[in-house]
C-alpha positions as CSV (number, residue, x, y, z in Angstrom):
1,X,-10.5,-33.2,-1.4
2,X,-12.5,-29.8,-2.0
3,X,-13.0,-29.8,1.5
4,X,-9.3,-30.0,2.7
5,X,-8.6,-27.5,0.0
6,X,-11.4,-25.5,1.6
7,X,-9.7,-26.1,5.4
8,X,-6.1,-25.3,4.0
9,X,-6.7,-22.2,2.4
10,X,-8.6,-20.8,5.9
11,X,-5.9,-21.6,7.5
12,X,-3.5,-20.2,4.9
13,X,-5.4,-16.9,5.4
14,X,-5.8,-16.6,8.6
15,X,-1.8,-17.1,9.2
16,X,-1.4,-14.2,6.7
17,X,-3.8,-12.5,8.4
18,X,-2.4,-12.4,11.6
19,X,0.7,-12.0,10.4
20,X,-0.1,-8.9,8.5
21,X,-2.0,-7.3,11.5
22,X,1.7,-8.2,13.7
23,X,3.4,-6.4,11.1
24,X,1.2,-3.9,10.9
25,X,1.4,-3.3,14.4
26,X,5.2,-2.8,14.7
27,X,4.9,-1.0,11.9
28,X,2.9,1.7,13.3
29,X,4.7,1.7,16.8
30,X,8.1,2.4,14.6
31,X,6.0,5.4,12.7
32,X,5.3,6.6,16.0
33,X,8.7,6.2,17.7
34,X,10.4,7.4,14.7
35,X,8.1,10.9,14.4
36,X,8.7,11.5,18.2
37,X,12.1,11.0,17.7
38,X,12.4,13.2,14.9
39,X,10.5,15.7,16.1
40,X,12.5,16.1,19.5
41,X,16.0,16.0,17.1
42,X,14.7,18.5,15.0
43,X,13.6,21.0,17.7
44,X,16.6,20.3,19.8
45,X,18.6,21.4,16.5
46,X,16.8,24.2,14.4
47,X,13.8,25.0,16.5
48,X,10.6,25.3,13.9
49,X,12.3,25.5,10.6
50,X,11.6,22.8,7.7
51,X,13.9,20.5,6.9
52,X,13.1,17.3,4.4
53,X,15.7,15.0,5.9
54,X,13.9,14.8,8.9
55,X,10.6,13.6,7.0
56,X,12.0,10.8,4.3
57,X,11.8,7.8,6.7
58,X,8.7,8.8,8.3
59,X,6.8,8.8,4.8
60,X,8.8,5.8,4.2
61,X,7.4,4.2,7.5
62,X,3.5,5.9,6.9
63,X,3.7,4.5,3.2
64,X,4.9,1.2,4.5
65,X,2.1,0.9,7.3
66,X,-0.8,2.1,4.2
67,X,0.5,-0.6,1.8
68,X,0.6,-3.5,4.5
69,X,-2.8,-2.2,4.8
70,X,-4.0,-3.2,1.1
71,X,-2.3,-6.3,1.2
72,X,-4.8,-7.3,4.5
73,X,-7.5,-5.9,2.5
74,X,-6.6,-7.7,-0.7
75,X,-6.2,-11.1,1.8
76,X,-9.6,-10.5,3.6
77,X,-11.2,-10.0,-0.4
78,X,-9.6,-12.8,-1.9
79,X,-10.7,-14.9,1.4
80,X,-14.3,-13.9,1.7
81,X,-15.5,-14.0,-1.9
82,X,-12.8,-15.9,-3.7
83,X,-12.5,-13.0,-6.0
84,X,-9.7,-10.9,-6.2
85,X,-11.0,-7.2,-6.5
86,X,-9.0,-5.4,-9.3
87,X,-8.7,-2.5,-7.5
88,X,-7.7,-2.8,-4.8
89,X,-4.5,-4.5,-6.5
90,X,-4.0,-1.4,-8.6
91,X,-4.2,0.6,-5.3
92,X,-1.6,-1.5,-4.1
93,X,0.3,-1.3,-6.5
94,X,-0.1,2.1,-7.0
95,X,1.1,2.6,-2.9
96,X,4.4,0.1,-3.5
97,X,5.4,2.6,-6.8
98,X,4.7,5.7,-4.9
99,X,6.6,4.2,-1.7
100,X,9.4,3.5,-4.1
101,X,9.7,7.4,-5.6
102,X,9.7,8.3,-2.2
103,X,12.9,6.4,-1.4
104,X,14.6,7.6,-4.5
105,X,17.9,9.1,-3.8
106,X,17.8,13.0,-5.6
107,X,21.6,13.6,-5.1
108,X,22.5,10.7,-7.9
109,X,19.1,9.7,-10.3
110,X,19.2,7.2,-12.5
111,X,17.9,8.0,-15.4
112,X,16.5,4.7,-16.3
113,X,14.8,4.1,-13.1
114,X,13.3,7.1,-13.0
115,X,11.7,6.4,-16.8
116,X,10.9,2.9,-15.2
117,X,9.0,4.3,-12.0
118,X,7.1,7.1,-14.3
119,X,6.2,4.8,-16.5
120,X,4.6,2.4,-14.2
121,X,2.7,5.4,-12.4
122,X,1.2,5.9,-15.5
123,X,0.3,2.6,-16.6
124,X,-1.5,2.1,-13.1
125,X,-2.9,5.2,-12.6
126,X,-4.4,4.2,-16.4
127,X,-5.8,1.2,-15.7
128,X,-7.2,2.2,-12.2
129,X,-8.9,5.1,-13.9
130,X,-10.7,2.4,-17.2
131,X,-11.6,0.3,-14.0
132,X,-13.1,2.6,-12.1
133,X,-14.9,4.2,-14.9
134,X,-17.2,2.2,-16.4
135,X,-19.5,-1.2,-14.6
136,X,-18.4,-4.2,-15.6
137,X,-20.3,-5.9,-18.2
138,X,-23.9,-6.5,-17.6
139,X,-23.9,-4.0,-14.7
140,X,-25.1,-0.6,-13.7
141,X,-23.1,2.1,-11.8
142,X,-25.3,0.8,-8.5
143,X,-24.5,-3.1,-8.8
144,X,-21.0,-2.6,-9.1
145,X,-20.9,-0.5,-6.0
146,X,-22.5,-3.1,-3.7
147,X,-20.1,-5.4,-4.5
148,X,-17.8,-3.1,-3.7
């Protein structure tokens, strides 16, 4: 039975695995299409000046593209040594949050959401920083990072 669980969970992987790297690839052609695109608008409009409006859905697109990363990474981990790596989940979860602030609309906040989303920054950024700062038990600084 250990051995079809074994078989079932390579598979698993490797669908998500390819998967991810199809998303990931249309993903990245959009980022590029949509910075071309924007860039030719923009000139054609206002020559060199800046304008933010022209920039929100690309940094929506790049963040989108890094965070698919993470997930790949966090799938290749979890396949490999059948250990999830705690930090790379706080990094993902630290990309999905910053994604999200990005796409907050200024003109109408909610003040709620935005305690919400600050909130969670902080509590991430906290427990990536205890993770990251000391080995784990029975460790040095050295061990840790060749497990890495």
């Amino acid at each position: 039975m250990e051995k079809i669980s074994h078989r079932f969970d390579r598979i698993i992987t490797s669908v998500l695995l390819a998967v991810g790297m199809i998303l990931i690839t249309v993903q990245t052609i959009s980022l590029i299409w949509e910075l071309v695109s924007k860039i030719y608008l923009r000139f054609g409009e206002a020559g060199l000046g800046y304008a933010p409006e022209y920039g929100k859905s690309i940094v929506v697109l790049f963040f989108n593209v890094l965070l698919a990363l993470e997930i790949l990474e966090t799938v290749k981990i979890s396949s490999s040594a059948h250990d999830v790596k705690i930090r790379v989940i706080l990094l993902v979860c630290l990309i999905a949050i910053s994604r999200k602030v990005l796409m907050l609309d200024l003109g109408h906040p909610e003040p709620m959401e935005e305690l919400a989303l600050a909130t969670l920054v902080i509590a991430f950024a906290f427990s990536y920083f205890l993770v990251t700062r000391k080995p784990g038990p029975g460790m040095t600084k050295e061990d840790e990072h060749k497990n890495e």
